[in-house]
C-alpha positions in Angstrom: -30.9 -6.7 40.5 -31.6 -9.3 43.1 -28.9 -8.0 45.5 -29.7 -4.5 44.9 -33.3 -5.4 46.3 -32.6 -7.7 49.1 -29.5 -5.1 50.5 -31.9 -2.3 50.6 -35.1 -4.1 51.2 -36.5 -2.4 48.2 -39.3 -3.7 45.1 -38.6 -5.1 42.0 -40.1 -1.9 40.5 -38.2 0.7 43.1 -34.9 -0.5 42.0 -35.4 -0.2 38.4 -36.6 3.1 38.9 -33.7 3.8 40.5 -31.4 2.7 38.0 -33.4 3.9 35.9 -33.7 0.4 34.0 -37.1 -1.2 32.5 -38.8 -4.0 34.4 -38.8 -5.8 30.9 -35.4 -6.0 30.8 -34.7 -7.1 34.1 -37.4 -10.1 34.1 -36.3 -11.0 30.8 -35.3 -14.7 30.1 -34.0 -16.0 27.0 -36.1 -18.5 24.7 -32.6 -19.3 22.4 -32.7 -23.4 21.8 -29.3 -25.1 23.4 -27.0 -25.6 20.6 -24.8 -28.0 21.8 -25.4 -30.5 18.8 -24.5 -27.8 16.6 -21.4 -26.3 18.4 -20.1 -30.2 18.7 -20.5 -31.0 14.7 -18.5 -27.3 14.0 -16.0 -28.2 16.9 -15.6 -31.6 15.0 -15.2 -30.1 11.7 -12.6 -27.3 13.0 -10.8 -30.0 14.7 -10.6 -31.5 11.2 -10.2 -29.1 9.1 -7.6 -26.5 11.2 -7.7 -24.0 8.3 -11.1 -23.7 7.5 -13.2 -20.2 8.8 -16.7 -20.3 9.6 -18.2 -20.2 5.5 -16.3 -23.4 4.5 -17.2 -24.9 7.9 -21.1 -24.1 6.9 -20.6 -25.9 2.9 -19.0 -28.8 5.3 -21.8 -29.1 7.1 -24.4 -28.6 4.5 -22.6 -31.6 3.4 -23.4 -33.6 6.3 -27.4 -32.1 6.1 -27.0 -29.7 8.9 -29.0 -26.6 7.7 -27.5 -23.0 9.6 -28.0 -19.6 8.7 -24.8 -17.7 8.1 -25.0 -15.4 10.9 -25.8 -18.1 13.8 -23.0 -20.2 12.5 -20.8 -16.8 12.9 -21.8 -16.3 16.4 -21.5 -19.9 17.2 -17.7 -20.3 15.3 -17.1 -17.3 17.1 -18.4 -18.5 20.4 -16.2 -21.7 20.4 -13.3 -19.6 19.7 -12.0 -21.0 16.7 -10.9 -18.4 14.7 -8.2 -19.4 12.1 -4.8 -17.7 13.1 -3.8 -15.3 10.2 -0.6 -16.4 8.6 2.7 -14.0 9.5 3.7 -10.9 7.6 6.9 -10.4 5.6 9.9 -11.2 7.4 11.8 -7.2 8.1 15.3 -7.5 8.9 15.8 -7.1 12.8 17.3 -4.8 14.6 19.2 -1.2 13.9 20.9 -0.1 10.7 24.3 1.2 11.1 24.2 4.4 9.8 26.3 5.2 6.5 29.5 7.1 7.0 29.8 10.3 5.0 32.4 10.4 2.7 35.2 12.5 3.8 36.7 13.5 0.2 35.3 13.2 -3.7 34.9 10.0 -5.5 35.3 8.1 -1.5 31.2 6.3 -2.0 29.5 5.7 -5.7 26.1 5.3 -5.7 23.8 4.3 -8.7 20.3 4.8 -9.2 17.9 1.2 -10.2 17.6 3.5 -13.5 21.3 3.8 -13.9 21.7 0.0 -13.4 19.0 -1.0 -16.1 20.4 1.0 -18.5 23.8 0.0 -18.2 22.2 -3.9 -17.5 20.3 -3.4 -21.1 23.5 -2.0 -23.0 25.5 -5.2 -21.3 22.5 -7.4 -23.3 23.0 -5.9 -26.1 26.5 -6.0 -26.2 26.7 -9.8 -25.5 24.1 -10.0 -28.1 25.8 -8.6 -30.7 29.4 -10.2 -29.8 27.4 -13.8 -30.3 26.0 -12.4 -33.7 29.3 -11.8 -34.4 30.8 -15.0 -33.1 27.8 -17.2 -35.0 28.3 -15.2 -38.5 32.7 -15.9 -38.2 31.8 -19.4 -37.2 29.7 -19.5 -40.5 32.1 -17.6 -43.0 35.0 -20.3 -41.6 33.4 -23.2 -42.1 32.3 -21.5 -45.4 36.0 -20.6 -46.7 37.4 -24.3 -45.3 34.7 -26.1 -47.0 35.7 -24.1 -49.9 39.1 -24.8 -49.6 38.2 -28.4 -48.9 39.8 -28.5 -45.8 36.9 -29.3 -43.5 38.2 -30.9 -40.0 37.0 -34.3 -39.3 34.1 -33.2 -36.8 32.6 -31.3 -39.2 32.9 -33.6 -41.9 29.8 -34.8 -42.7 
């Protein structure tokens, strides 16, 4: 506003009316208290603490007896620049796909479905469940006919 009125050799008040701009405005001058005790103790704690956003930085310096509203803390974290870096995203694989060849006659590609492949992964279970049922129980009717017989081997001997 200065320039605009020395330039021109105009008032205060004809270049705000101009600019259509209040006088208020223009003559305003801030009454905010220098915070540079306060930007040093949440520079020193950031420097500390690299991982740490602006709420635990304020329990930190509770800690230490610094009293701060929320909200100047957040402009002054914010101020200093030290926001924390967010952590990466999933890992995607890079680069293009090739793209899958269409079969040229019948029974050339099999596909199965996840549904295919949990029932046929749940019959397997079943199946090797059984077969060690089975094992277990001609395990047990062996030893049972050789202890009979009293023909035991020596392992099992007792």
């Amino acid at each position: 506003m200065a320039h605009l009125c020395e330039a021109h050799e105009v008032s205060q008040r004809r270049a705000c009316q101009v600019l259509d701009v209040d006088r208020s405005t223009v003559r305003y001058s801030s009454v905010r208290p220098d915070d540079a005790d306060l930007r040093k103790a949440i520079r020193d704690v950031a420097r500390e603490r690299r991982r740490f956003g602006y709420r635990r930085i304020g329990v930190m310096l509770e800690r230490q007896g610094i009293m701060m509203n929320h909200k100047k803390l957040r402009r002054l974290y914010r101020e200093e620049k030290l926001q924390v870096r967010k952590r990466g995203g999933r890992k995607r694989a890079l680069g293009t796909r090739r793209p899958m060849i269409l079969p040229s006659r019948i029974n050339e590609r099999w596909s199965l479905t996840l549904s295919v492949m949990l029932s046929q992964m749940a019959a397997a279970s079943v199946f090797w469940r059984s077969l060690m049922i089975t094992a277990e129980s001609a395990s047990r009717l062996w030893r049972t006919h050789h202890y009979q017989a009293g023909v035991l081997p020596v392992s099992l001997r007792l």
